[in-house]
N, C-alpha and C positions, 0 to 999 in steps of 0.2 A: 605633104607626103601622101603616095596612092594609099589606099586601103589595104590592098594586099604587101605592101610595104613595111606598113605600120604593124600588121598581123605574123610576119616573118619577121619583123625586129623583137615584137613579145613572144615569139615562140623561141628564138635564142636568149632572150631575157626567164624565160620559164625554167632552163639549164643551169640556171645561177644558181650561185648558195643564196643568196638573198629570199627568191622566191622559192625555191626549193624547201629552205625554214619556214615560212608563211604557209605553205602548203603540206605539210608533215602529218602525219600521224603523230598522236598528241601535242599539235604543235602548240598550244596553252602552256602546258605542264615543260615541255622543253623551254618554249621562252622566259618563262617563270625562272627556271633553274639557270639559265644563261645570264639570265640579265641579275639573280641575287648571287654568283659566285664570281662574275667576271664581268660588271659591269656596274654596278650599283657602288662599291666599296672597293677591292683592291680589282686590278686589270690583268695578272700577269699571274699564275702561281704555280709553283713547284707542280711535277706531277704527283708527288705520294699527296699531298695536301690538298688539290682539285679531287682525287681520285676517295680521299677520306669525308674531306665535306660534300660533296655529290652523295657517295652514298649514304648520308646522315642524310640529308635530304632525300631522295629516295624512300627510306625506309620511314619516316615522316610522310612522304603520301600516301604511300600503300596504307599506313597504319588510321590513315586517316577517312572521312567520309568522302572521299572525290572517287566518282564514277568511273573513270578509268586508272585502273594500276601499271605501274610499269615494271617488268616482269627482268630487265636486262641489271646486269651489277652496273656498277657505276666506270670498272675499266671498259666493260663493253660498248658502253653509250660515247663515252671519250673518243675509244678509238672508231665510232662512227660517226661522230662530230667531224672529227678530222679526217674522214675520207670526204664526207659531204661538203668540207670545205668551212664549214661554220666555224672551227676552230685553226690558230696558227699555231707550230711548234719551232722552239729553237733551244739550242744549248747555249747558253750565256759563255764566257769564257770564264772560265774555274770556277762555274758551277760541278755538281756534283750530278744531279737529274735534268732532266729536260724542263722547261718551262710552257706552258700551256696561256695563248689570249684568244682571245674574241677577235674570228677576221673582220676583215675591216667589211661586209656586206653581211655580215649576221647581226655586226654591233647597227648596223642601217636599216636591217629590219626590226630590231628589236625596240630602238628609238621610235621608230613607224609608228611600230604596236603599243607601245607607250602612249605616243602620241595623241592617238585615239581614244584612249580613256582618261584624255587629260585637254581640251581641244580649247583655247581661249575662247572665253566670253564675248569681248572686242576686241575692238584694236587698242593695244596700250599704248599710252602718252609715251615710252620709252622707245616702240617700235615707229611710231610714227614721229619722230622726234629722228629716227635714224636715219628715214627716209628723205626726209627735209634735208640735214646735213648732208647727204652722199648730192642730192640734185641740186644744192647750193654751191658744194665743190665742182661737182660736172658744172654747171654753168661757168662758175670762173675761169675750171682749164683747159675750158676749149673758146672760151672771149679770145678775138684776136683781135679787137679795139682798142686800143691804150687809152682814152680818154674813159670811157666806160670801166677799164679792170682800175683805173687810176680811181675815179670815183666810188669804188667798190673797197678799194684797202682804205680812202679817206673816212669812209662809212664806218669801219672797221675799227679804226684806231680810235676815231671818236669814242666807239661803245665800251673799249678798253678804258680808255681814260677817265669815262663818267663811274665806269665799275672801280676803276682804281682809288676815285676822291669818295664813292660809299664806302671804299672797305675803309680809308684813312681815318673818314668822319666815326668808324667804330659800327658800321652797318653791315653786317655780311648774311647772306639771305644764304638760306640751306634745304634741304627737303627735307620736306616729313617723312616719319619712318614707314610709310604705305609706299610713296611712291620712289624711294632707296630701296626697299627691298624688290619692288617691282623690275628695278633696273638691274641691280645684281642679280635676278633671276635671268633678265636680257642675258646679263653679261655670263653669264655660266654656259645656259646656253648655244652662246655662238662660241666661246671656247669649246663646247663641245664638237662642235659644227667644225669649228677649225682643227681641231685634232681628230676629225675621220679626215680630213682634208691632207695635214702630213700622212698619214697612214697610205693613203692610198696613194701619195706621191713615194713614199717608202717602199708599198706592193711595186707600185712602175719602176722602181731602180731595182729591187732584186729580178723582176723578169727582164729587163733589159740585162744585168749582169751575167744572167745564165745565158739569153742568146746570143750574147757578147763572145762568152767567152768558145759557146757550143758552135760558132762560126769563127775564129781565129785555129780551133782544133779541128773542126770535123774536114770543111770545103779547104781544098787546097787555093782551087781561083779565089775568093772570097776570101782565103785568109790574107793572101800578098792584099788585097785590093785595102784592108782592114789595116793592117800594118801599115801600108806607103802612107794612109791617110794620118795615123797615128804619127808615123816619122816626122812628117811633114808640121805636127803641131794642130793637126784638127782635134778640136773638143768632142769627139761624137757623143756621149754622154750630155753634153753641156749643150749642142745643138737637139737635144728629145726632146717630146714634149716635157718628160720628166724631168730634162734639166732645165727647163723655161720654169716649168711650173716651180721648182727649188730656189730657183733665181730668182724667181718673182717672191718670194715667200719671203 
């Protein structure tokens, strides 16, 4: 990519709520309160109840020794959460109030910033153990050998069978509690990884539904052309990236 390319993709990336949070006035003191009321413990919460523990917090730094105070109530700062974008709102169906989460590019920058004061050591035996099995499976499923992939599951069944006459003889080998909890951290982790991942396939279906639905109503030409495709049996949902990506999921 040119230089000037790369420098006009981050200045439309600078527009984001992502980097927009990262660059904020008091952005510390915001990610601090983002990440312990909608991200750390519960995800999703009532507005009177985001809006009562915000300003407990709140009123907890002011009261405290941190160098900058924040001067707005806590409905104020919500409702400029959610114009900046850092926040999503919906009404649940027979709920009573609205509901308030973390968009899916504030909970991304907040992980980031996380990130950073937390940065592995090395490499762990769990991540490099994952690596090996993805490049073990890519090698086998693109073998178009048969004598080779034949030699590869003979390999295989062996290692099954020698594990299977240790477990019968009464031998069953397990990890230590270092390197289990090592892996359950992996494993949290990339579940987290994977549910910004539904998220943002989630953000892609509701903006496709609104365009969806804002070209079957608005454009006359465009709505027949939308329909006939629809009569017809076309999936266009299902051919998005968003329905690839759901499909693949």
């Amino acid at each position: 990519m040119k230089l000037q390319g790369r420098i006009a993709g981050y200045h439309r990336l600078r527009d984001q709520p992502l980097w927009r949070l990262l660059a904020a006035d008091h952005a510390p003191e915001l990610v601090g309160l983002m990440q312990s009321l909608l991200l750390d413990g519960e995800r999703r919460l009532p507005a009177s109840i985001l809006h009562e523990r915000l300003q407990h917090q709140l009123d907890a730094i002011n009261a405290s020794s941190l160098p900058r105070a924040l001067a707005r109530t806590a409905q104020a700062y919500v409702a400029d959460w959610l114009s900046q974008g850092f926040l999503d709102r919906r009404l649940p169906e027979g709920a009573s109030e609205e509901e308030y989460e973390l968009s899916t590019q504030a909970a991304q920058a907040i992980r980031f910033i996380a990130s950073l004061d937390s940065q592995r050591s090395a490499a762990t035996e769990s991540r490099l153990s994952t690596v090996i099995q993805q490049l073990v499976q890519l090698a086998e499923q693109t073998e178009t050998d048969p004598a080779t992939r034949m030699a590869a599951l003979q390999s295989e069944r062996d290692r099954i069978d020698a594990e299977i006459a240790r477990v019968a003889a009464g031998k069953v080998a397990t990890l230590d509690a270092k390197r289990a909890l090592e892996r359950t951290r992996e494993i949290i982790q990339l579940a987290d990884d994977l549910a910004e991942d539904f998220r943002r396939v989630r953000d892609d279906f509701e903006r496709l539904n609104r365009g969806f639905r804002e070209r079957i109503i608005d454009d006359e030409g465009e709505r027949g052309e939308v329909l006939d495709r629809l009569f017809k049996g076309v999936d266009i949902i299902g051919e998005s990236e968003a329905g690839r990506s759901f499909n693949a999921f």
